[in-house]
Legacy VTK file of the C-alpha trace (Angstrom):
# vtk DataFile Version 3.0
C-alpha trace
ASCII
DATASET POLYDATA
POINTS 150 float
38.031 89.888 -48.306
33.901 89.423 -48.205
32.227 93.043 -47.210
29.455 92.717 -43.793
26.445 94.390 -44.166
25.397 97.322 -42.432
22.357 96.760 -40.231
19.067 99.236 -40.741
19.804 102.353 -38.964
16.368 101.455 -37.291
18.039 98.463 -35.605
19.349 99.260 -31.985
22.443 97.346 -33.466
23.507 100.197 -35.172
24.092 102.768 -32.534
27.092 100.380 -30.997
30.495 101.707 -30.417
33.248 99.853 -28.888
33.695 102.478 -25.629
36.760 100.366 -23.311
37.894 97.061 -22.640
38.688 95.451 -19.149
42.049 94.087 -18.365
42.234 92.039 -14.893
45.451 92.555 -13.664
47.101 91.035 -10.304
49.040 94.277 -9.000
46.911 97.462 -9.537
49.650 100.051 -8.954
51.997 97.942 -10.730
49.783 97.540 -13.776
48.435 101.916 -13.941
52.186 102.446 -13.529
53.067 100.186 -16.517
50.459 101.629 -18.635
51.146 104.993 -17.948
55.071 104.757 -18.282
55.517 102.231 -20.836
52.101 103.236 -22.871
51.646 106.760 -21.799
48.296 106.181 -21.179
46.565 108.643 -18.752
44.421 107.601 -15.821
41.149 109.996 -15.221
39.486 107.672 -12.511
40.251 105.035 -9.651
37.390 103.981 -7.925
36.838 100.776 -5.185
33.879 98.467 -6.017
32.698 95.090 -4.657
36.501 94.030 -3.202
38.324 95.195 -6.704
39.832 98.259 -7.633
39.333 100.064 -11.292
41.199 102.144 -13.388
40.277 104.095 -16.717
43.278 104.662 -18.586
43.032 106.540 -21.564
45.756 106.665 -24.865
47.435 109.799 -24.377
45.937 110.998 -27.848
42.324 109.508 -27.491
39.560 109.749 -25.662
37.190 107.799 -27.451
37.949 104.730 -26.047
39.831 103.196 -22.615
40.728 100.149 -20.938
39.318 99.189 -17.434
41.851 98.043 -15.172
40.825 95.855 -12.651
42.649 94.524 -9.975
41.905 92.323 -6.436
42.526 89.142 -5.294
41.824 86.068 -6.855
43.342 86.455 -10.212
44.482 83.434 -12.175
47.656 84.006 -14.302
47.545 84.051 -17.988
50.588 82.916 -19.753
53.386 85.266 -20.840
53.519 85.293 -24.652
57.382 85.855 -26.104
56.205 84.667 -29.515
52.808 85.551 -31.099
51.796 82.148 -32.780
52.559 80.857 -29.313
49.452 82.550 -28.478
47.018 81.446 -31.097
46.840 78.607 -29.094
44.318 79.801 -26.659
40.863 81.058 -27.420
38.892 83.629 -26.238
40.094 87.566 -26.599
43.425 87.723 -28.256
44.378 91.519 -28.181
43.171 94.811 -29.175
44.720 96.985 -32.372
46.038 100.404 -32.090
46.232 102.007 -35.657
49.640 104.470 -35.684
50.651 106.499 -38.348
54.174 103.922 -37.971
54.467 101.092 -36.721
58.479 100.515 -37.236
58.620 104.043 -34.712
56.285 102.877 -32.304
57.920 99.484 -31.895
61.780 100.980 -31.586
59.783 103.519 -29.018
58.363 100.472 -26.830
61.819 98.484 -27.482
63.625 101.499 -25.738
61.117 101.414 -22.737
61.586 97.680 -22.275
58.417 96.621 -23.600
58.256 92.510 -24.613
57.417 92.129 -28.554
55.838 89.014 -29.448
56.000 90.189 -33.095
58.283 92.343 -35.204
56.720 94.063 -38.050
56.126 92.459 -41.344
53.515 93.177 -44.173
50.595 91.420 -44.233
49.849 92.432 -48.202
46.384 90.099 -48.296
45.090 92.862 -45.569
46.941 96.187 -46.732
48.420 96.352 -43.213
51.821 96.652 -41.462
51.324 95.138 -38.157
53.361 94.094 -34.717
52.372 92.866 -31.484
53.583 93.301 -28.284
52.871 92.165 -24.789
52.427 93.659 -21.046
53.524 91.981 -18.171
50.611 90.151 -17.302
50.562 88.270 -20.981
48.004 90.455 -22.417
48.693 90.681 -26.172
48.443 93.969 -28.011
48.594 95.309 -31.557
50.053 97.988 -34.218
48.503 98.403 -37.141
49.411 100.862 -40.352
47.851 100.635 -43.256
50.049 100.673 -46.339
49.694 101.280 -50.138
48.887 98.527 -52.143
LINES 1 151
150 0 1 2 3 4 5 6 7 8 9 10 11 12 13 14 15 16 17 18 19 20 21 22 23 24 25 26 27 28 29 30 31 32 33 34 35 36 37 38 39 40 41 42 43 44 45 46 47 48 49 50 51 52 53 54 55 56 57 58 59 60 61 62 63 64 65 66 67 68 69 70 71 72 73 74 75 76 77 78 79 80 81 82 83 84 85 86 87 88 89 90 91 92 93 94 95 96 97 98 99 100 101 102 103 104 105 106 107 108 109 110 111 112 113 114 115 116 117 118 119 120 121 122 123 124 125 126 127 128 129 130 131 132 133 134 135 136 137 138 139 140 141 142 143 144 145 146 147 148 149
């Protein structure tokens, strides 16, 4: 694994933070009520803007970071993944990581609320990493990552 370089802490550059990512969904109740029963993420704002509606969901033990639901008409379907290398067949944004203390507990946890994994957990030894993926309803891919001893 190469190691990036760290830009000047005189560069802009290095003040950047990732703060939320935004999620276009088709059914905004349907999707805040996913997230917050299947996820337990917490929603601290809805607001209206230019014909869509919003929603800033928050992990239940984070509030670092959030996703931006947005919702309105208009919104083309993405394909529901079942199986993750299905997905690696379309580029652009592939999912986000969660890091969990376990990744086994948190995919039994999502299992038990119905939850669709595209991935069971394996080892991925070249990275130090147990991972899984799973997926929402939408098709939006999502990941679990632990790190593990080497």
């Amino acid at each position: 694994m190469s190691t990036l370089s760290t830009p000047p802490t005189s560069s802009p550059l290095a003040s950047l933070k990732i703060n939320h990512a935004a999620i276009r969904v088709p059914d905004f109740d349907l999707a805040v009520a996913w997230y917050a029963d299947k996820l337990g993420f917490r929603s601290k704002q809805t607001v209206s803007v230019a014909g869509l509606r919003f929603a800033f969901l928050y992990p239940a033990g984070d509030d670092s970071f959030h996703f931006e639901l947005m919702a309105g008409p208009g919104a083309a379907e993405r394909p529901a993944y079942k199986d993750l290398h299905n997905s690696y067949n379309l580029s652009g944004w592939h999912h986000p990581g969660f890091s969990v203390e376990s990744v086994n507990a948190v995919i039994d946890e999502l299992k038990s609320r119905d939850v669709t994994i595209a991935s069971e957990p394996h080892d991925v030894p070249a990275m130090g990493l147990r991972v899984a993926f799973f997926a929402d309803p939408w098709g939006n891919l999502f990941e679990v990552i632990q790190s593990i001893a080497q």
